[in-house]
MARZA-642182 format. One record per residue (C-alpha): x, y, z. Coordinates in Angstrom, 3 decimals. Layout:
MARZA-642182
X_Y_Z
...
***
This chain:
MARZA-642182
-46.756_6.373_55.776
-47.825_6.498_52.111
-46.643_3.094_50.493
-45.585_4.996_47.157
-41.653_4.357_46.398
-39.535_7.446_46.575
-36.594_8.287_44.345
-33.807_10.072_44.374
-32.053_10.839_41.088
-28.852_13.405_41.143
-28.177_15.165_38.028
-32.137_15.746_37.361
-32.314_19.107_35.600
-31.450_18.325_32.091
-30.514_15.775_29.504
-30.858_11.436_31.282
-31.938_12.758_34.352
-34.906_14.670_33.553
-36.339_11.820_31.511
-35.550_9.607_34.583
-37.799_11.995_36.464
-40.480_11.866_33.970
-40.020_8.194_34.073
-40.109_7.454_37.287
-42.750_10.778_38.021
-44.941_8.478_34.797
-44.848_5.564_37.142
-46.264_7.047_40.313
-43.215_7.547_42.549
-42.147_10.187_44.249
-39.580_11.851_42.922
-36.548_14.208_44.883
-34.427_15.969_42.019
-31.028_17.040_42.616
-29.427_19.625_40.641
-26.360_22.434_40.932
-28.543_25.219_40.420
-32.448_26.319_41.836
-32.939_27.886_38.346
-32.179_24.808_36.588
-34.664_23.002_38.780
-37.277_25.302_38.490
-37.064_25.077_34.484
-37.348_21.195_34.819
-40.009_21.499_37.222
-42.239_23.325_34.675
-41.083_21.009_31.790
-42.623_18.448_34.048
-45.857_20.274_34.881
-44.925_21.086_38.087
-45.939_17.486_39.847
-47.231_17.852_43.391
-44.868_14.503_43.896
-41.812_15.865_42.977
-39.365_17.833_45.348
-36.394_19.463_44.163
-32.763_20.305_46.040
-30.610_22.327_44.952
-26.710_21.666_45.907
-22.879_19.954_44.902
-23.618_16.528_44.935
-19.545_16.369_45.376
-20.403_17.877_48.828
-21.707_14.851_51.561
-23.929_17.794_53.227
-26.276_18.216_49.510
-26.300_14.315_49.636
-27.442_14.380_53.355
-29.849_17.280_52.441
-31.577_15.091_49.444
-32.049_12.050_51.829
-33.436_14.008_54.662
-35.846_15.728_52.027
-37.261_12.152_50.766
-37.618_11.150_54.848
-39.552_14.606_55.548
-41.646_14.865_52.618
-42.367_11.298_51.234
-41.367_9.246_54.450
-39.043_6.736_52.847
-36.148_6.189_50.197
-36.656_3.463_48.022
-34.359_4.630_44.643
-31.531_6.071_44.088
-30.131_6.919_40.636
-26.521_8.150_40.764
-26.882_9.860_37.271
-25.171_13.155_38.006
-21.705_13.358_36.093
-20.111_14.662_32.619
-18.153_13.019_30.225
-15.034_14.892_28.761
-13.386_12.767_25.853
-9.555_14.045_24.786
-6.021_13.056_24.564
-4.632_11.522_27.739
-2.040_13.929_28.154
-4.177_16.943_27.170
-6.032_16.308_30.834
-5.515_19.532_32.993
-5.140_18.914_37.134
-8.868_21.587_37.224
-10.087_18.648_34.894
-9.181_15.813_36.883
-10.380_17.171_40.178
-13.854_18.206_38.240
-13.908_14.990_37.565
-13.289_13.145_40.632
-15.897_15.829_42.404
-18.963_15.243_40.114
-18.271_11.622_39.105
-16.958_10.103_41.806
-17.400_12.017_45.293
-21.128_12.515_43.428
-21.929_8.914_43.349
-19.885_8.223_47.185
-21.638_10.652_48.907
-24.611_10.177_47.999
-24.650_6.024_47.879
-23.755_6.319_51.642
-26.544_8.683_52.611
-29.067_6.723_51.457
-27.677_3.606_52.003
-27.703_4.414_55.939
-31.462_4.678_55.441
-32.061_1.890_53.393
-30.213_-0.346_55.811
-32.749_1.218_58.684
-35.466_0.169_56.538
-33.985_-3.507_55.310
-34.333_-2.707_51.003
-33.509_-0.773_48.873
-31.946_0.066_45.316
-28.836_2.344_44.456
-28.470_2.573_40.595
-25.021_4.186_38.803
-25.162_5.454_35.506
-21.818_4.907_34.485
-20.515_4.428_30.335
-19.976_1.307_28.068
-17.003_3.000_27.170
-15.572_1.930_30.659
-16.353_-1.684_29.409
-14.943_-1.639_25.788
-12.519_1.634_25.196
-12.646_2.863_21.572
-9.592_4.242_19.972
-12.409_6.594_18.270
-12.807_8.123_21.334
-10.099_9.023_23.546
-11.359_9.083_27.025
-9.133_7.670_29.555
-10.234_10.050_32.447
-13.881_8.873_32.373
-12.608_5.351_31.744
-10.871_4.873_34.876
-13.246_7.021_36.944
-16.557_4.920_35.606
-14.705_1.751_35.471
-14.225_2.306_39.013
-17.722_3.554_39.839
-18.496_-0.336_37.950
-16.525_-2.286_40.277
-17.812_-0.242_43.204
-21.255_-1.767_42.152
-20.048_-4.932_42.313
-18.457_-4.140_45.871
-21.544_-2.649_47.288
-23.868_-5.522_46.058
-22.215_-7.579_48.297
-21.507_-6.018_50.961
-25.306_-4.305_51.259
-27.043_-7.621_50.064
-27.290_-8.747_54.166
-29.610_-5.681_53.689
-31.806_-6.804_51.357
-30.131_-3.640_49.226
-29.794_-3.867_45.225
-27.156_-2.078_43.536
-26.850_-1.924_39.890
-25.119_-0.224_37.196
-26.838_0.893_33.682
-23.396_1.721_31.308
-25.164_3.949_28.293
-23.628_4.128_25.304
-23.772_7.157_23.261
-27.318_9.360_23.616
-29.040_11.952_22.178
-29.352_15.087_24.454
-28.441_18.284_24.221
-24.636_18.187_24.811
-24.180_16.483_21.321
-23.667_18.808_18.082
-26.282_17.858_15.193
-23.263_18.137_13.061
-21.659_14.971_14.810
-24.306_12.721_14.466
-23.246_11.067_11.420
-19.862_10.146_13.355
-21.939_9.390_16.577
-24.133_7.255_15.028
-21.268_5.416_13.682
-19.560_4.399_16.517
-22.321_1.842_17.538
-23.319_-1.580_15.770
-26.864_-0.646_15.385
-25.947_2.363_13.843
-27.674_5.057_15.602
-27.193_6.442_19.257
-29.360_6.019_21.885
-32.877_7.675_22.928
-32.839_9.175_26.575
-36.143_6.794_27.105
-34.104_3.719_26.544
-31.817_4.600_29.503
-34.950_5.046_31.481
-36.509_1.680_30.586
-32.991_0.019_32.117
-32.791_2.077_35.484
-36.536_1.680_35.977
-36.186_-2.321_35.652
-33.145_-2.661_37.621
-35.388_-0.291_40.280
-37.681_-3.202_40.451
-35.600_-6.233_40.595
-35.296_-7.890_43.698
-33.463_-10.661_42.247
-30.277_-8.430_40.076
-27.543_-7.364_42.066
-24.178_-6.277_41.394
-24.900_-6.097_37.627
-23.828_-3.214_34.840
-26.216_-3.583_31.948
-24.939_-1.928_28.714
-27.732_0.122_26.747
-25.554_1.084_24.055
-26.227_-0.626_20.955
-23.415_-3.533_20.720
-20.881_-0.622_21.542
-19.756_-2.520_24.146
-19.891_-5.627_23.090
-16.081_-6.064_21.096
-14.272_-4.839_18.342
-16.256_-4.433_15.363
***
């Protein structure tokens, strides 16, 4: 058995989780990708250069059998699973009472049941193997709401996902299991309109919003630390920090 580390990162084809695959990918891991859609994985693939390390599966994170498939793929093609990065989700800020019931269950599928499923997958393995490290990406608006942004949907859902860290940290540390939480604050991808940036950029302290990178510097340390359990680390410039 190779002793390279093996991720898994949901949510891989676009936007945080394709620079957590070139992150990790830059490191020497092996990498297994999940995304909805085989197209969308083959178009990261080649932004990647089509790595002989990486492995892609396509599937509904939401649905337990895509989270089985993506930890039997690390076990058959890298041997192990040392990572995983719950980044798959979307963020949908509006009026509380403007939330549709298709909205909500959206919601609760890719947010939630995406980080669930997939946590106890791999978790089963880890616990086989005695380590491992399960990472959430979850939002520092779930730590600090902002009357800027009306989101109380992803509030409650990530705040949850936040204290479900802290649950799993102790319950898997017997295990010799990590699990983290890296809360981003606002970041520059593709789902933001240029012409928002000014207001974007605004809602911070340091007066700018995030680079995808700086996300990837976070997960990749909390990948490595033995010691850090149970913690969510805010990369959001001050957003989270108070009322400012």
């Amino acid at each position: 058995m190779s002793n390279t580390k093996t991720v898994i990162i949901t949510g891989a084809s676009s936007g945080i989780g394709l620079g957590l695959a070139k992150a990790f990918l830059d490191r020497g891991y092996n990498v297994v990708g999940n995304g909805r859609s085989a197209e969308s994985l083959a178009k990261a693939r080649a932004q990647l250069g089509e790595p002989a390390n990486l492995h892609t599966v396509a599937g509904d994170v939401a649905d337990p059998q895509t989270a089985q498939r993506l930890v039997d793929a690390a076990i058959e093609r890298f041997g192990r699973v040392d990572v995983l990065v719950n980044n798959a989700g979307f963020f949908l800020p509006k009026p509380f009472i403007e939330y549709t019931p298709a909205e909500v269950d959206a919601m609760i599928d890719t947010n939630l049941k995406g980080t669930l499923f997939p946590s106890q997958a791999a978790a089963a393995r880890m616990i086989q193997q005695g380590n491992g490290h399960i990472i959430n990406i979850t939002a520092s608006i779930a730590l600090q709401p902002n009357i800027s942004v009306p989101a109380a949907l992803p509030v409650v859902i990530k705040g949850g996902l936040n204290q479900l860290t802290r649950a799993l940290a102790l319950e898997f540390s017997p295990h010799n299991i990590q699990v983290n939480a890296v809360a981003p604050g606002i970041v520059d991808t593709p789902m933001h309109d240029p012409e928002s940036r000014a207001f974007l950029n605004g809602l911070q302290p340091a007066g700018r919003i995030g680079r995808i990178e700086e996300i990837a510097e976070a997960v990749i340390y909390l990948s490595e630390a033995d010691f850090t359990t149970g913690a969510v680390l805010p990369v959001d410039g001050g957003m989270s920090v108070g009322k400012w």
